[in-house]
C-alpha positions in Angstrom: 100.6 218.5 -64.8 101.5 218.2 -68.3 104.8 221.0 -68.0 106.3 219.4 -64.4 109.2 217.3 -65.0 108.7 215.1 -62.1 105.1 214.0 -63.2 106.8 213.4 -66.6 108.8 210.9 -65.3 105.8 209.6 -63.0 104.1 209.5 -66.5 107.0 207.2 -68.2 107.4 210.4 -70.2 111.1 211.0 -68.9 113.4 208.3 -68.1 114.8 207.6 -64.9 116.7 205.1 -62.7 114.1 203.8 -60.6 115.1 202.9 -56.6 111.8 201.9 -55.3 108.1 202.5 -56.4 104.6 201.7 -54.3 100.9 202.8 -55.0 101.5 206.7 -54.2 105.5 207.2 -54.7 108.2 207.0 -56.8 112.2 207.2 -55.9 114.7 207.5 -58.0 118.5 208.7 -58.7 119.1 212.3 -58.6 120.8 213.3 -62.0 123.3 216.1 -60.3 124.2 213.9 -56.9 125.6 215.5 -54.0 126.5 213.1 -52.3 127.7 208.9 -53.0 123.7 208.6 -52.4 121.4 211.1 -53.4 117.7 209.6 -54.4 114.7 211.9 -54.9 111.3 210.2 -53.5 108.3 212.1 -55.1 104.5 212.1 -54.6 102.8 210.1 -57.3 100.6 212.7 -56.9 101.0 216.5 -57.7 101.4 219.2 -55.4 103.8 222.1 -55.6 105.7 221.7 -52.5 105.7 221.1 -48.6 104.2 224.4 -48.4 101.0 223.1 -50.2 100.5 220.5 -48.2 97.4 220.1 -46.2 95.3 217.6 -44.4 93.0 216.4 -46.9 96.4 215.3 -48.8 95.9 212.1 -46.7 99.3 210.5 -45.4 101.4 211.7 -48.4 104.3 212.9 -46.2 103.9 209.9 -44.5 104.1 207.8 -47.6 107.4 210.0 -48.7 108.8 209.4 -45.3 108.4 205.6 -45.2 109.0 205.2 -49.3 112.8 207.4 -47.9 113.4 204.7 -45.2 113.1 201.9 -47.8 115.4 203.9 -50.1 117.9 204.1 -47.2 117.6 200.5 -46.5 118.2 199.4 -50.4 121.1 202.0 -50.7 122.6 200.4 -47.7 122.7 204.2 -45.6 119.9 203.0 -43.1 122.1 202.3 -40.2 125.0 204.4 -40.8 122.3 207.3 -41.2 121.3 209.4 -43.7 119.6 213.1 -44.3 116.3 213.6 -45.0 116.3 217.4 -47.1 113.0 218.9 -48.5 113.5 222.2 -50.0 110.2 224.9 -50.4 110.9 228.3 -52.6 113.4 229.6 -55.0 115.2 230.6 -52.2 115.7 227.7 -50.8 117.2 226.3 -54.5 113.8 224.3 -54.8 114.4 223.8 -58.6 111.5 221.5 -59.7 108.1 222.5 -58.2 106.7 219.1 -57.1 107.1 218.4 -53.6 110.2 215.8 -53.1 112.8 215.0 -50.4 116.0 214.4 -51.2 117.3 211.0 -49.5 121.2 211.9 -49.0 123.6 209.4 -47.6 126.9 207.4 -48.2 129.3 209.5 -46.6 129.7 211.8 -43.4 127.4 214.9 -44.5 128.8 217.9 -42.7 126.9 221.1 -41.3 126.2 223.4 -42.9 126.6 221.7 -46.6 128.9 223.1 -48.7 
C-alpha cells in the first residue's frame, strides 16, 4: 500500500534502523521509544492489524513472534524478559495501520504502563 508508512519502509522508501530482517518480516527501532528497547517487528506483508488476521494469512503471527524473540536475543532482553505489545484500533493508540508488535525491553516495565 502505496500511503502506509510501514510498507514504505518495507519498500526502502523510508529509512530506518534495521534490527533483524528474514523472508516475511522486518524489525527495526521505534522512532518515539518507550522504553531503553523498543523495536517494531512488522509483516513484510500488508494487513491492517491483528484484527485482520485470518487463517489463510499462513503463519504470519508466527513469523512476528519468532522474528520478536530474535530481536530480544540481539538486544540482549531475552533472558531478563521483555513485553510483547500489539495494539488494534484508535482506541488502543494503534497509530500506523499495519499490523506490528512492539518488542519492549531493557528495564523493569511496570503495570499498567504509564
Amino acid at each position: 500500500m502505496s500511503d502506509c508508512l510501514f510498507c514504505r519502509i518495507v519498500a526502502g522508501e523510508i529509512p530506518s534502523t534495521t534490527v533483524a530482517e528474514s523472508e516475511t518480516a522486518l524489525a527495526f527501532y521505534d522512532i518515539a521509544p518507550q522504553a531503553p528497547v523498543h523495536v517494531l517487528v512488522i509483516p513484510k506483508q500488508h494487513l491492517t492489524s491483528a484484527d485482520e488476521v485470518a487463517i489463510h494469512h499462513g503463519g504470519v503471527v508466527d513469523d512476528l513472534v519468532m522474528m520478536a524473540q530474535r530481536v530480544a536475543e540481539i538486544e540482549g532482553v531475552r533472558e531478563s524478559g521483555y513485553r510483547l505489545v500489539m495494539n488494534v484500533g484508535r482506541d488502543a493508540q494503534m497509530t500506523v495501520a499495519h499490523l506490528h508488535v512492539h518488542v519492549l525491553g531493557g528495564r523493569r516495565l511496570e503495570w499498567p504502563p504509564g
